[in-house]
C-alpha positions as CSV (number, residue, x, y, z in Angstrom):
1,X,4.9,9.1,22.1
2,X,6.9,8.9,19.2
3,X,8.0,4.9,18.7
4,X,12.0,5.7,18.7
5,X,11.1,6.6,22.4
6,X,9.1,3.4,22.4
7,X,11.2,1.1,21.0
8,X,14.4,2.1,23.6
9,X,12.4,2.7,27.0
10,X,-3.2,-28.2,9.9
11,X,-2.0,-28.2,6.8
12,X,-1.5,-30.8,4.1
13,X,0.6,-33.9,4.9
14,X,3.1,-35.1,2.3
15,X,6.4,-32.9,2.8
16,X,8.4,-35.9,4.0
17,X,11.1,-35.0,2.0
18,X,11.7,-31.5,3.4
19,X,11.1,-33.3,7.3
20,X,13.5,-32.4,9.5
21,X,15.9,-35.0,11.0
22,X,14.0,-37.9,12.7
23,X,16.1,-37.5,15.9
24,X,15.2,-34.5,16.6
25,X,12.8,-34.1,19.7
26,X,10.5,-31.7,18.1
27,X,7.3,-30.1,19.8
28,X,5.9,-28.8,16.6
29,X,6.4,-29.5,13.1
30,X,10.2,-28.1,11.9
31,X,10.7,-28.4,8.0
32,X,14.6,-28.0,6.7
33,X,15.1,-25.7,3.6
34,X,16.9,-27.3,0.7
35,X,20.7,-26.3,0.4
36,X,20.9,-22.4,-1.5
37,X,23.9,-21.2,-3.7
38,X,26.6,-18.6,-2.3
39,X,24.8,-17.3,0.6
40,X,22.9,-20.7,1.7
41,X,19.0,-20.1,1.4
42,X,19.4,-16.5,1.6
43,X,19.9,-16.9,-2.8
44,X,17.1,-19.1,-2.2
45,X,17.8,-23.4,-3.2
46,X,20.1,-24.5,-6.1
47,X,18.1,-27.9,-6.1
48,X,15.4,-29.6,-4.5
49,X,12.8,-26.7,-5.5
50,X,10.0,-28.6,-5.2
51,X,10.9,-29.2,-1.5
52,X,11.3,-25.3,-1.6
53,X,7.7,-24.3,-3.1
54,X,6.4,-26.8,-0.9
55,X,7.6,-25.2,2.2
56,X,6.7,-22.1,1.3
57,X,2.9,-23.1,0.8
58,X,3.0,-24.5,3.9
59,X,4.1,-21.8,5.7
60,X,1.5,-19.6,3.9
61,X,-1.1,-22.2,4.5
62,X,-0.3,-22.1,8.6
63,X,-0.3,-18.3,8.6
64,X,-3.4,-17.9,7.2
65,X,-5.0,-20.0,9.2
66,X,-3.7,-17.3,12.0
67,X,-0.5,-19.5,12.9
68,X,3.0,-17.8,14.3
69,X,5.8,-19.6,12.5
70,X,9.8,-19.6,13.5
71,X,11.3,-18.3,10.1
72,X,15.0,-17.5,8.7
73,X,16.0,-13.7,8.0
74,X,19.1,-12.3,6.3
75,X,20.0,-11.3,10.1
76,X,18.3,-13.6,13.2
77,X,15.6,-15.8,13.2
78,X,12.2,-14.3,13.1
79,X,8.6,-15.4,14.3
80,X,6.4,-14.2,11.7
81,X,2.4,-14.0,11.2
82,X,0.1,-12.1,9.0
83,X,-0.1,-8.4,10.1
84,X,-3.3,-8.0,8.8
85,X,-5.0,-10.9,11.5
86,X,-5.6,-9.0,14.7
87,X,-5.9,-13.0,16.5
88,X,-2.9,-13.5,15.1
89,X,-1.3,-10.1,16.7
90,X,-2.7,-11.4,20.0
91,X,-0.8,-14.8,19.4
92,X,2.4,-13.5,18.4
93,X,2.7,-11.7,21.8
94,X,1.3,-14.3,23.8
95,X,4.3,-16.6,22.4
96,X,7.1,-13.9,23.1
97,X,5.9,-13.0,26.7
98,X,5.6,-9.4,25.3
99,X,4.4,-6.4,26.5
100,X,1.6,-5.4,24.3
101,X,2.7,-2.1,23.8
102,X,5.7,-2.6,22.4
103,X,5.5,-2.6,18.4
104,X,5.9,-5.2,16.0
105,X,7.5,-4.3,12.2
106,X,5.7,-6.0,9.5
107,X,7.8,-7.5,6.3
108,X,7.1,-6.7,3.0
109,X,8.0,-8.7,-0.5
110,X,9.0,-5.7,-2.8
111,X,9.2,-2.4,-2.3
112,X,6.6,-1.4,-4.2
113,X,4.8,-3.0,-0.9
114,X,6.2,-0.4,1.3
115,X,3.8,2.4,-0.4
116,X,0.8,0.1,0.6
117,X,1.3,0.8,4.4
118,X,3.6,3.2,4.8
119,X,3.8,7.0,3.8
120,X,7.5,7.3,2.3
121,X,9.2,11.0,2.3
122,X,11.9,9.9,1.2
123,X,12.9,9.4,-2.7
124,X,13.0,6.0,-4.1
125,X,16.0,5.3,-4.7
126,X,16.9,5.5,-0.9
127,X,14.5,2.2,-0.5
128,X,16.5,0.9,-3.4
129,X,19.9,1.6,-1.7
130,X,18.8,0.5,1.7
131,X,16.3,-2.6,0.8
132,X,16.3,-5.9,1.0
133,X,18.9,-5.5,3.8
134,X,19.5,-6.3,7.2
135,X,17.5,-2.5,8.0
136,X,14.3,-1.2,9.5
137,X,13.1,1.9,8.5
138,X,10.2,3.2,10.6
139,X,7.9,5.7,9.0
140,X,4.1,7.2,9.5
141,X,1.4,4.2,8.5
142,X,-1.3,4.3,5.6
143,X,-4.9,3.5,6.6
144,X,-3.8,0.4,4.5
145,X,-2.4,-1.2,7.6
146,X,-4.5,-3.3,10.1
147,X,-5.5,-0.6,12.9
148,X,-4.9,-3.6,15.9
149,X,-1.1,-3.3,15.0
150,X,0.6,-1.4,17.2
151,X,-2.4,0.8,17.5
152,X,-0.9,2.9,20.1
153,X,1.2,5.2,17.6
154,X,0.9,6.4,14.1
155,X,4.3,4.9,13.2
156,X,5.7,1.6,11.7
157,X,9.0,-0.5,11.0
158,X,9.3,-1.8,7.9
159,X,11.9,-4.9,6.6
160,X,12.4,-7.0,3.4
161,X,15.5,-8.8,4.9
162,X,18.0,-10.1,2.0
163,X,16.6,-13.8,2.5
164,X,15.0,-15.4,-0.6
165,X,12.5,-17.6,1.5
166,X,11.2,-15.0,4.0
167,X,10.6,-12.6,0.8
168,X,8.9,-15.0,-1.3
169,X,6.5,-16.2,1.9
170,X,5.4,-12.1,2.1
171,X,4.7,-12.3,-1.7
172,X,2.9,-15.2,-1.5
173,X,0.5,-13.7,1.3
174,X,-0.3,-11.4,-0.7
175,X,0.1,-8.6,2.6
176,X,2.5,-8.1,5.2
177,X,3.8,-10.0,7.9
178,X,4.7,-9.2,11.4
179,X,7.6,-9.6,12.3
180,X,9.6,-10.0,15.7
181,X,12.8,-11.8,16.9
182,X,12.7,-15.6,18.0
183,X,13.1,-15.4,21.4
184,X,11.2,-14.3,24.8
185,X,11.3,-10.9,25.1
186,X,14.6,-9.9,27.4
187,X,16.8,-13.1,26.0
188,X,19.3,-13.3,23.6
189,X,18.3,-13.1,19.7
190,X,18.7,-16.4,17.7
191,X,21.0,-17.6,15.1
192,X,19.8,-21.6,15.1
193,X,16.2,-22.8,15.5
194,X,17.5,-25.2,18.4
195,X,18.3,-22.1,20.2
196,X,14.5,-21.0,20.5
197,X,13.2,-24.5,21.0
198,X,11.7,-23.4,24.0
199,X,8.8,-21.6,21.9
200,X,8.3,-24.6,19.7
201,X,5.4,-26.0,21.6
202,X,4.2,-22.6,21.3
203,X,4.4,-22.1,17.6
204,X,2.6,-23.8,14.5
205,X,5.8,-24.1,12.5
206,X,9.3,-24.0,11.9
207,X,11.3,-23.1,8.7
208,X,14.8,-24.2,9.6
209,X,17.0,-22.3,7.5
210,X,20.7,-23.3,9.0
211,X,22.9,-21.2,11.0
212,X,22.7,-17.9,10.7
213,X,26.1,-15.9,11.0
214,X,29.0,-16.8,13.3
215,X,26.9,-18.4,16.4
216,X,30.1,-17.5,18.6
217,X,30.0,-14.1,17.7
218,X,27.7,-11.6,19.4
219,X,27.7,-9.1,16.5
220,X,25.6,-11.4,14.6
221,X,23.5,-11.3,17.3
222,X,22.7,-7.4,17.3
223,X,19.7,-7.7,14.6
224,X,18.7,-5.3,12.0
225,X,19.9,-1.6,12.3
226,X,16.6,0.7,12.9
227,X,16.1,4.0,11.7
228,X,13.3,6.8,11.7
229,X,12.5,8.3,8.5
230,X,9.4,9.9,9.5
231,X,10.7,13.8,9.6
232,X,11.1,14.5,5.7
233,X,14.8,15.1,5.2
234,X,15.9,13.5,8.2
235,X,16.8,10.3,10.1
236,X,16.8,8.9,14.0
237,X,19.2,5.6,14.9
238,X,16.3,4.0,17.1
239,X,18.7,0.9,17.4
240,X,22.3,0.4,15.7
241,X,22.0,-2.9,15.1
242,X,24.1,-4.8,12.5
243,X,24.6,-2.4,9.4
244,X,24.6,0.9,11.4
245,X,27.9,2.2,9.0
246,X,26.7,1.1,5.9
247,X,23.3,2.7,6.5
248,X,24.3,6.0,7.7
249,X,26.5,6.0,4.4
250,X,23.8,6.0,2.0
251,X,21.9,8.3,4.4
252,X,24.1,10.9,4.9
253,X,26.7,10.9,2.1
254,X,24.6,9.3,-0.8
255,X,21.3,11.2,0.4
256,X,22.2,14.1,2.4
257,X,20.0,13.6,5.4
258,X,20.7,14.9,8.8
259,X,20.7,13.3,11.9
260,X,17.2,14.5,13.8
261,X,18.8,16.4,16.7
């Protein structure tokens, strides 16, 4: 079964000044980012950059010691660990309640990346149109990718949200994260990290990256728009998500791909 069909039926001390607020009742560890310029930490942090790096080494610290960390994306907040860990996999769905057979996409730095672990058919400049964006484009997986994720089809999702920190942590790991919404499975997605603070006991970490959209609005809520480019020359809306206009623009009119009928 094809995954469209799927997809719808300790760590160094010493951060103290990137802690979050002392009042906080926190069950694991929840580090603030430093403020960012125009879009908040999606630009990634006009000062405090040294609270930034040190974040980020944390994070990438935790995740490959096989944590699952709360993290900001361009879109929802995200639990994230390193796609290549099979233990990891394993934890990742035990803290989401998940059915196992239901995929996970994996987050990439660059694009470049994407060739790694997926097989493109489409050209370049498509990824370039499309990415970093608030997108998921599903396509066959290389050999490249860890067999234990999702091993029960030959497809994957693939994202490099438009959010400085979540792109620099998959550069810094050196290999692709998975990569699922902060929330049990069923619930509503999640725009603060108070709003999944049920899952902190759960989780190893948690990058708090502010608000992310209108909390009031459930728009913001719908997560990335997911499409299958795994028939050369054509394109399947698994899930319309947030950018579902935008996106079939550059697919249709810009590329001239068809809708898979």
């Amino acid at each position: 079964m094809r995954l469209g069909s799927r997809l719808r039926c300790v760590v160094s001390a010493g951060i103290s000044v990137c802690r979050a607020p002392a009042s906080r009742d926190m069950a694991c560890r929840v580090l603030s980012l430093p403020p960012g310029g125009g879009g908040g930490c999606k630009n990634g942090p006009t000062r405090d950059l040294k609270c930034w790096k040190e974040i980020l080494n944390t994070s990438v610290g935790i995740l490959q010691q096989g944590g699952v960390i709360g993290v900001p994306t361009d879109t929802i907040y995200g639990l994230a660990c390193l796609a290549q860990n099979s233990s990891s996999i394993d934890n990742i769905y035990n803290v989401k309640g998940r059915n196992g057979t239901k995929p996970l996409a994996i987050c990439v730095g660059d694009i470049a990346d994407i060739y790694k672990y997926c097989q493109v058919n489409v050209p370049d400049q498509l990824l370039q149109d499309l990415l970093p964006g608030p997108v998921t484009l599903v396509m066959e997986r290389t050999d490249g990718l860890n067999k234990e994720l999702n091993p029960f089809t030959s497809l994957v999702g693939v994202r490099i949200p438009d959010h400085a920190f979540i792109r620099q942590l998959a550069q810094l790991c050196s290999e692709p994260l998975a990569l699922t919404s902060a929330n049990i499975s069923t619930q509503t997605s999640t725009l603060t990290v108070e709003e999944f603070k049920d899952l902190w006991p759960m989780l190893s970490l948690v990058v708090d990256g502010g608000p992310i959209g209108d909390v009031s609005s459930p728009e913001c809520r719908l997560g990335s728009t997911v499409i299958d480019l795994s028939v050369p020359g054509k394109f399947t809306v698994i899930r319309p998500g947030c950018a579902l206009a935008s996106t079939l623009e550059i697919l249709k009119n810009k590329h001239g791909l068809s809708p898979l009928s």
